[in-house]
C-alpha positions in Angstrom: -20.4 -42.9 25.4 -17.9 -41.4 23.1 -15.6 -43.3 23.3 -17.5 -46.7 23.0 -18.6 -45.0 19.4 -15.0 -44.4 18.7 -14.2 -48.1 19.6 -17.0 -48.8 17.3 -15.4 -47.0 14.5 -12.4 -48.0 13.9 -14.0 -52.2 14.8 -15.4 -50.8 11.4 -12.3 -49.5 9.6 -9.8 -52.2 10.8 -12.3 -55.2 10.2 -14.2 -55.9 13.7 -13.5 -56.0 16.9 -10.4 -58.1 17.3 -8.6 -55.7 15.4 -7.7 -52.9 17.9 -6.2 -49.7 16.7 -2.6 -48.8 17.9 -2.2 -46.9 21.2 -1.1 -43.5 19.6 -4.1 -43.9 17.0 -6.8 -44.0 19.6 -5.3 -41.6 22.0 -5.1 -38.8 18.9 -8.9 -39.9 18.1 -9.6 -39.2 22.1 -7.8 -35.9 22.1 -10.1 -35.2 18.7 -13.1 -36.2 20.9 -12.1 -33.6 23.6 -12.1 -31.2 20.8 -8.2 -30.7 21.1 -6.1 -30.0 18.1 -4.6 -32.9 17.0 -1.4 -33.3 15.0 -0.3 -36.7 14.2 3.0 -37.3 12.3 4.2 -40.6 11.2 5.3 -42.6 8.7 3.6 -43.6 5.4 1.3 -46.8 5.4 1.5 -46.7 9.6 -2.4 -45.4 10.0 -2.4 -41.8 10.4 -5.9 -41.8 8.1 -8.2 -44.4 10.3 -7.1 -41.9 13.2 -9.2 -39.2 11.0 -12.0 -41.3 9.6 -12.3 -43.0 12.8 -13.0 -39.7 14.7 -15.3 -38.4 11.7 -17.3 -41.8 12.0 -17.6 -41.4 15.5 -18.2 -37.9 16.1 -19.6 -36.7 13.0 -20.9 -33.4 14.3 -17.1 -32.2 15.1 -15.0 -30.2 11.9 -12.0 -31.7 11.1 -9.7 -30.4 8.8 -7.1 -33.4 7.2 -3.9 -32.5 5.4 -1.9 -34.3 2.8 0.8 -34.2 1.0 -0.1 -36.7 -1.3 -0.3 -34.7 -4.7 2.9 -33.2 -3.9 4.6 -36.7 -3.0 3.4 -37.9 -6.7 4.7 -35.3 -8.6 8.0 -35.4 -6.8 7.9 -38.7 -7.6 6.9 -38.3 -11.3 9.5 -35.8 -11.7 12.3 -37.5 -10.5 11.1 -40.4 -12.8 11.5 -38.3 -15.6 15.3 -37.4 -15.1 
């Protein structure tokens, strides 16, 4: 049942059901599911954030913690910008 609501979700994020999430995406959001901790590490732009949402969307009642190191990444970038 679980996962037919985690199917569901991320139909929802990626734009319906044709669009089918990669294979490491949905088996992190199926670890996240079996309440297992979950660390996912790949590049930016590949999806690592509908792995999250879908999970949240799907199993709303479970805490999830997301960590990124976005604010760091732009003043990196701003910095270097400056020099």
């Amino acid at each position: 049942m679980r996962e037919a609501a985690l199917d569901a979700a991320f139909a929802k994020l990626l734009g319906g059901p044709e669009r089918r999430p990669r294979e490491w995406q949905r088996d992190a959001a199926l670890e996240g599911l079996r309440r297992r901790d979950v660390f996912v590490r790949a590049a930016t732009g590949s999806g690592k954030t509908a792995v999250f949402q879908a999970l949240a969307l799907a199993a709303y009642e479970l805490y999830g913690q997301y960590v990124s190191p976005l604010v760091l990444l732009l003043y990196c970038s701003r910095t270097r910008s400056r020099t």
